[in-house]
C-alpha positions as CSV (number, residue, x, y, z in Angstrom):
1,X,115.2,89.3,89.0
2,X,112.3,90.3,86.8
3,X,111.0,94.1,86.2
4,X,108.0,94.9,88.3
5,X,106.3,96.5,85.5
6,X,104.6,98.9,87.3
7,X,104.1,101.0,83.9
8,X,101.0,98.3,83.1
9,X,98.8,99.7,85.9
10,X,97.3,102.5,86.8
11,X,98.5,105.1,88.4
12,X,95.6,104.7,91.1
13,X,96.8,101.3,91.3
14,X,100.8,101.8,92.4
15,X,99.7,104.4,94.3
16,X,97.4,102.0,96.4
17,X,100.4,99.4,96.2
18,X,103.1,102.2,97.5
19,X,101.1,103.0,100.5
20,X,100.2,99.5,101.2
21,X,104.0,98.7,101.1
22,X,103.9,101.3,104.7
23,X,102.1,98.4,106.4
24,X,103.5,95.0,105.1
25,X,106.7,95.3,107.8
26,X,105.6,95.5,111.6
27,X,108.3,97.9,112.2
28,X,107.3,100.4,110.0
29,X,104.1,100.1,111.8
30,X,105.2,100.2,115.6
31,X,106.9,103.5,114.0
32,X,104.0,105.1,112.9
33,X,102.4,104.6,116.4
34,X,105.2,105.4,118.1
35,X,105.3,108.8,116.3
36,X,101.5,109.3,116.4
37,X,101.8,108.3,120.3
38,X,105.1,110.8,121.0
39,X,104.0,113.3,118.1
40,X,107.7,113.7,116.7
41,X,110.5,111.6,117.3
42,X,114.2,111.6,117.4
43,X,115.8,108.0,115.8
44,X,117.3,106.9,118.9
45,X,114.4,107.3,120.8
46,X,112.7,104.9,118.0
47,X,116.1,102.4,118.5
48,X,115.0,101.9,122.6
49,X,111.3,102.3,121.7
50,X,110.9,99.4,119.0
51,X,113.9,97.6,120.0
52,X,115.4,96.9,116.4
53,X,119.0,98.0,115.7
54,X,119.6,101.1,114.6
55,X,120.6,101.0,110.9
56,X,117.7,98.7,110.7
57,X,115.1,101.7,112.1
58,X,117.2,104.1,109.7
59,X,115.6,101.9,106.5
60,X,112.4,101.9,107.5
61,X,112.0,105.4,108.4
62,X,113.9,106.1,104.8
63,X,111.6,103.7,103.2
64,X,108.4,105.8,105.8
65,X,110.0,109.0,104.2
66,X,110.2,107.5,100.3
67,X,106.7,106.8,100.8
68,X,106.0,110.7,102.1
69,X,103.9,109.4,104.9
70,X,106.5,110.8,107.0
71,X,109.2,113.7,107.4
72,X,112.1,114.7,108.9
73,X,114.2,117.4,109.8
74,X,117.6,118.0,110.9
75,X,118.3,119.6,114.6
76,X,122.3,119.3,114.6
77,X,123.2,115.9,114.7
78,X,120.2,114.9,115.2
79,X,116.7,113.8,112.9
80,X,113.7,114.4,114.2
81,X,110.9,112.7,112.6
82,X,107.1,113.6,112.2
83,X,104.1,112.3,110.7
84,X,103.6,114.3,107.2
85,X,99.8,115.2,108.3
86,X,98.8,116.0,104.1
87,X,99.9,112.8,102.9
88,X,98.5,110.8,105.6
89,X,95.3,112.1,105.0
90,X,96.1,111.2,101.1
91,X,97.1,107.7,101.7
92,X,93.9,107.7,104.4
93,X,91.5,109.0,101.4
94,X,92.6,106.1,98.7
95,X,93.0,103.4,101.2
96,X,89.4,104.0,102.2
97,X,88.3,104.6,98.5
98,X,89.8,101.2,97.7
99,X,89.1,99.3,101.2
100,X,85.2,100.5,101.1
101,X,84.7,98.4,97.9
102,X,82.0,96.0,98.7
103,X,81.1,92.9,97.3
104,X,77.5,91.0,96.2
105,X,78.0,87.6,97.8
106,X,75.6,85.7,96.2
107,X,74.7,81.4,96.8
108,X,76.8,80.5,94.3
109,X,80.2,81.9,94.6
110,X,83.6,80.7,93.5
């Protein structure tokens, strides 16, 4: 398998790519709503909620937490899990930087 080569872009530009990454499962996705919705969440709760198997919801919320759009914090044997409000307002501020970009259509376009 070939090297990403992230080191050729900028950091603007992995940054974009590393919160886009948050939206190209549509678990990861049900799992932000589901923790918008409930406002903090316990992993089993996301197991009967989204319906995936449970080692399968611990990836994505480790991949959620890589990512920092989310956090989590240990209540005996339990993990509770909570939107991280700064970094969602980050990854909301550079996705709408990039996402505003508009284009000049003109007649003759490719």
């Amino acid at each position: 398998m070939g090297l990403s080569k992230t080191e050729i872009f900028t950091d603007q530009q992995n940054e974009i790519a590393r919160f886009a990454k948050a939206f190209g499962h549509p678990a990861r996705v049900a799992i932000l709503q589901h923790l918008f919705k409930i406002e903090t969440c316990v992993c089993g709760d996301l197991v009967n909620e989204i319906g995936l198997a449970q080692p399968t919801i611990s990836q994505h919320l480790k991949e959620l937490k890589n990512l920092g759009l989310i956090q989590g914090s240990i209540e005996g044997t339990r993990v509770c899990y909570c939107i991280d409000p700064k970094n969602w307002i980050k990854m909301k501020r550079i996705m709408s930087e990039f996402l505003d970009q508009d284009i000049s259509i003109k007649e003759e376009c490719c």
